[in-house]
N, C-alpha and C positions, 0 to 999 in steps of 0.2 A: 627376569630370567635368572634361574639358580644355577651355577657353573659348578660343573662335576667332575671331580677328579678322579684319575685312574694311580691307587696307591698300590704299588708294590711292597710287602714286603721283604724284609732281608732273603727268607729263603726264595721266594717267586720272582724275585727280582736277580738271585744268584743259579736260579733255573735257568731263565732269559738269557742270561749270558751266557749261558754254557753251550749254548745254541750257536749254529751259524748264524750271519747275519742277516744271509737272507730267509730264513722260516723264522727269525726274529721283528723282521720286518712285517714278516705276513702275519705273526700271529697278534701284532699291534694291529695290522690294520683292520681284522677282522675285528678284534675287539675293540674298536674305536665307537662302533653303533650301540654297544650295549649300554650303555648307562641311558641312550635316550629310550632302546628299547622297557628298561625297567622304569624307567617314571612315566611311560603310557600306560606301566599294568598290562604289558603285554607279556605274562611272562611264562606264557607255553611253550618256545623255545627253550627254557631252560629247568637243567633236572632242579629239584629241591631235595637238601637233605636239611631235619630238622633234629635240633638237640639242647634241652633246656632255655627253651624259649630261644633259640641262635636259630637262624636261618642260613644254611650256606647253598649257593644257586654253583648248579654245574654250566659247563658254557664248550661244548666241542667246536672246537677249530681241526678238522685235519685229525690227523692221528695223537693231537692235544687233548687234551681235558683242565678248562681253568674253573678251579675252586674259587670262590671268591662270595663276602657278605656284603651288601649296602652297608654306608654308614654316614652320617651327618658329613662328611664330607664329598662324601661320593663313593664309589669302592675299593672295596680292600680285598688285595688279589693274594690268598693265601699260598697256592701250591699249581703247578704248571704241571702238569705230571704226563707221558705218554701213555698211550694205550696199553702197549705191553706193560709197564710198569705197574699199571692197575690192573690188569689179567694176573700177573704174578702175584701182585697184593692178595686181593681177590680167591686165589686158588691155593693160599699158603692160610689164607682166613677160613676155608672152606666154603665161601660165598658163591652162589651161580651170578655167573656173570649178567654185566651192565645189567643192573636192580638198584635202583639209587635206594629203595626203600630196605634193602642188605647191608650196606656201607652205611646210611642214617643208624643203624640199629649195634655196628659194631663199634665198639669203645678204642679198636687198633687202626680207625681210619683216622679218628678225630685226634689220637696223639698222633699218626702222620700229619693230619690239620693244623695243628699247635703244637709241634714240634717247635717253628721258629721262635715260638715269643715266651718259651721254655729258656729256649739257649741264649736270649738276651740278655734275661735277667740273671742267666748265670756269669756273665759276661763283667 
């Protein structure tokens, strides 16, 4: 049996915190099933945006939304972001809303995407 981790990074893990603790709690527990759900290939619950060969899977929790890609370890949870927060994205992009295939297509989602791993190596 291969054991799958849930990797935060610095920014999705500095989302998380900024939370109370308990919709902290809940949005762990909801996403606690998903790694088993993606090594069944069940993965119609979850939106996909694609971008040079990258895959990143959307995952709603609640008025959440976690970004996040498989990886040899397990997954890597990019960005937490609320609903309104992606409505305001979204309508400052000129995007019709929740169209995962809009957000795949803009180039202003994915530097919110990789924002974090931008600001490390500036670090």
């Amino acid at each position: 049996m291969h054991i799958f981790q849930i990797i935060f990074n610095p920014t999705s893990a500095a989302e998380l915190a900024r939370m109370p603790r308990e919709l902290q709690l809940q949005i762990l527990g909801e996403f606690r099933g998903v790694p088993t759900e993606l090594m069944s290939h069940d993965t119609d619950r979850f939106g996909k945006l694609r971008r040079g060969g990258k895959v990143l899977h959307r995952y709603r929790i609640g008025d959440f939304r976690v970004y996040f890609e498989r990886h040899e370890l397990g997954l890597v949870v990019h960005r937490i972001l609320h609903k309104n927060t992606l409505k305001d994205f979204q309508f400052r992009s000129n995007l019709p809303l929740a169209e995962d295939e809009a957000l795949q297509d803009n180039p202003r989602f994915w530097e919110l995407i990789e924002e974090a791993s931008r600001s490390r190596t500036r670090s």
